[in-house]
N, C-alpha and C positions, 0 to 999 in steps of 0.2 A: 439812802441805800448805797453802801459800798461795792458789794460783790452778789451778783445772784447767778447761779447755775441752774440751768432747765435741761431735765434730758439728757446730761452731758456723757458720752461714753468714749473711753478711749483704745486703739484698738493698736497694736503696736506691728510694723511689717511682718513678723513670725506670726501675726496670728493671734498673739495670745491679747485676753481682755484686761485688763487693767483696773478701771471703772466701766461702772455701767448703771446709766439712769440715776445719776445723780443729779436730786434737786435738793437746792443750798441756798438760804439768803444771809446776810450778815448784813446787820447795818451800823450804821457811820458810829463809831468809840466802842463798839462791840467789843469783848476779849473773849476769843475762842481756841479753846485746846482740842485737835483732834488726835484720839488715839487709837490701839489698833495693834494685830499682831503685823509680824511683819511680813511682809509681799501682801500687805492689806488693800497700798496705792494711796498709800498717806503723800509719799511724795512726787507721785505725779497727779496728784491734787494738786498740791502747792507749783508745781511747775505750771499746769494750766494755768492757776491764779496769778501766777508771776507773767503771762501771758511767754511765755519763754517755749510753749509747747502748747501745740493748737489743737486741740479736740478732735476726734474721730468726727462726732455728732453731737448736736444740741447747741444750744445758745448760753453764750456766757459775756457779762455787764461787770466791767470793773471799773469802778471811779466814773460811775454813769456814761460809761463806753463802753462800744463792742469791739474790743481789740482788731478783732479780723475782719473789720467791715471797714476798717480805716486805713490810710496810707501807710505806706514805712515812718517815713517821718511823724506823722502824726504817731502812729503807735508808739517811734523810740521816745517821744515826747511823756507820753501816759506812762510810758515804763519808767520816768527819772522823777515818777511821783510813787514809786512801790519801791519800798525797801524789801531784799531778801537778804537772809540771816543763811547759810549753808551750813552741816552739819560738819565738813570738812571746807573753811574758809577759802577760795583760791584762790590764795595769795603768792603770786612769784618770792622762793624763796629767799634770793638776796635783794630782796626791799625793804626798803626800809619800813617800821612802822607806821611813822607820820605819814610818810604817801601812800600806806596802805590804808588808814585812816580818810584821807582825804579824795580818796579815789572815789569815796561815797555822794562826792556833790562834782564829777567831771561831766555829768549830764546834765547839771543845769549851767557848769559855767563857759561863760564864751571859747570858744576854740584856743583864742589867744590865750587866758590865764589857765585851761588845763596844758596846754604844749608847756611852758612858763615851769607849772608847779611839780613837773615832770623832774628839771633842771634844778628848782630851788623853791621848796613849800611856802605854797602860799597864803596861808593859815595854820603857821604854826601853835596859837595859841588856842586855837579854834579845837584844832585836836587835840592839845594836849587834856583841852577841858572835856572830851568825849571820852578818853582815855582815864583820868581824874576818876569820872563815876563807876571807873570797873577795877579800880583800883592797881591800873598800867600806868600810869603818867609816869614813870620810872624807865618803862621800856621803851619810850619815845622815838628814843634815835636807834635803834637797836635795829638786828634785821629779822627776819619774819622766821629764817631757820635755827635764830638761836633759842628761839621761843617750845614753851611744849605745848601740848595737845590742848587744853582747855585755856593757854594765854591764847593760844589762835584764834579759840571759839570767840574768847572774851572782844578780840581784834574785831573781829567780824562786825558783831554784836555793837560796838564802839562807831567802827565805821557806817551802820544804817542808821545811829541814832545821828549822826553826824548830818545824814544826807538829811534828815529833816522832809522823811515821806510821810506821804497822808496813813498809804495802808503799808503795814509792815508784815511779812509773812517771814516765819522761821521754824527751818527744817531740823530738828532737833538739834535747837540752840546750845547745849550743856550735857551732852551724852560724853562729852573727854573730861569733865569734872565732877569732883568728889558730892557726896549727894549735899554736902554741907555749903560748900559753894555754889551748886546746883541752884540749890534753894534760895541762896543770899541772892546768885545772876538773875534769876526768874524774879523775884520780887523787885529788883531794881527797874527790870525789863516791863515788868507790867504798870511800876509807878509812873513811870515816864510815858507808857503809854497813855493813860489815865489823865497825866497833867496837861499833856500837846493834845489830846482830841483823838489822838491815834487809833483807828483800829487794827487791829493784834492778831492772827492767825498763827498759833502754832502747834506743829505736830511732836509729839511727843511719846516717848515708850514708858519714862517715869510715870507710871498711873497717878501716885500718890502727890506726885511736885502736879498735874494736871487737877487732880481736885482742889490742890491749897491755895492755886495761883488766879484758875481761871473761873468765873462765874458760868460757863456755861461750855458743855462737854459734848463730843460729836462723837461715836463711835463709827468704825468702818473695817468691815470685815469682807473678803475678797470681792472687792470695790465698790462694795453698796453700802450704803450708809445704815449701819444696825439699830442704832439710838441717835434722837438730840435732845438732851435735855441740862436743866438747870444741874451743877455739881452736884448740889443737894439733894437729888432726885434719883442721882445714880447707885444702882441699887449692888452688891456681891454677887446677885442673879446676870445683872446685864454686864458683871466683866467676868465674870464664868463663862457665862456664852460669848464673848465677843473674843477669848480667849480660850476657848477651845483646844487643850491638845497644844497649848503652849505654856510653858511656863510664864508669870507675872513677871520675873526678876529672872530674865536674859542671861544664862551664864556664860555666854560670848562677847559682852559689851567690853570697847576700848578699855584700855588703863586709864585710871581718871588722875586729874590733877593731886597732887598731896593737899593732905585735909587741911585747912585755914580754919582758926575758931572763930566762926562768927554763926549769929545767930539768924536764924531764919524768918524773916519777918511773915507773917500772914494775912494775904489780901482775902 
């Protein structure tokens, strides 16, 4: 078992509820899409699971710990074994790529070689091969403001496969690119999960990239969880109701990357 939540409700100082009574299990090379309208609390889901944001109420087991029953130390420790993917990277502007890359493994390395790789990287080839699978290896030395909206995502994305975590969670990974590259980063994202043992949490507004990528589908509608079931089992009945008075296809989403011809592979 990777991640289980009991009870969990979240309750923000203003008052307002977030989640409420979520029970979740996931276990160990699971790949899970959660989706959802938006202000559903997809992503203060994933903040709980990143342990980065502590629950109002209930019990929550990541990587067979209870985050807030352990030390600082010990927590930051559990935390440099969860990769997070951000929807908007936050990456300091004039950084370079490589050490935005490589900032994904400064939690497991000695004080001395992250001070060090700060000044001058210290796996350069390391990232350039993390970079390689998202097809950046070009933008290597580059800095992080020359880049657009879905090379950032892809940076992101590059830099957790880097850190080489057990559980990866990612906040809509590919909402700044085109649905074609969408599809090409998702399928790359889920092979590699698949190959290292990984398990994969991610949340998602693309419905349709959510049923092609992931085996198994969470719905969540103003923070309780609507549906979990197998893709295949998700019916036009259960995203009518879980979308409600919203449209499917968002006409406020980012500008996405310019379209690349590649084809979309299907897991």
């Amino acid at each position: 078992m990777t991640l289980k939540l009991t009870g969990v409700e979240q309750v923000h100082a203003n008052g307002q509820r977030s989640l409420a009574g979520i029970d979740l299990r996931v276990d160990a090379g699971e790949r899970v899409a959660v989706i959802g309208p938006s202000g559903a609390g997809k992503t203060t889901l994933l903040r709980i699971l990143a342990t980065a944001l502590k629950p109002s109420s209930g019990t929550l087991e990541v990587l067979d710990s209870q985050p807030w029953q352990l030390g600082s130390g010990a927590r930051q420790r559990l935390r440099s074994r969860i990769g997070l993917i951000h929807q908007a990277p936050p990456l300091p502007p004039r950084q370079r790529v490589v050490n935005a890359v490589l900032a994904g493994r400064l939690g497991q390395w000695p004080l001395w070689k992250s001070l060090a790789s700060l000044l001058y990287p210290q796996d350069i080839e390391g990232a350039r091969a993390a970079l390689q699978r998202l097809d950046l290896a070009d933008k290597l030395f580059e800095r992080c403001d020359q880049l657009s909206g879905g090379q950032l995502q892809r940076v992101g994305i590059a830099r957790a496969l880097y850190q080489q975590p057990e559980l990866l969670l990612a906040d809509e990974p590919v909402s700044a690119m085109d649905p074609v590259l969408a599809g090409h980063t998702l399928g790359l994202l889920t092979r590699e999960a698949d190959a290292r043992g990984l398990t994969l949490l991610a949340s998602l507004h693309a419905v349709e990239l959510a049923l092609a990528h992931f085996p198994r589908i969470v719905g969540i509608r103003d923070g309780r969880i609507a549906f979990d079931k197998a893709a295949s089992a998700v019916s036009q009945d259960d995203l009518q109701q879980l979308y409600a008075n919203e449209q499917l296809n968002d006409q406020h989403s980012p500008p996405v990357e310019p379209l690349h011809v590649v084809q979309i592979p299907r897991c």
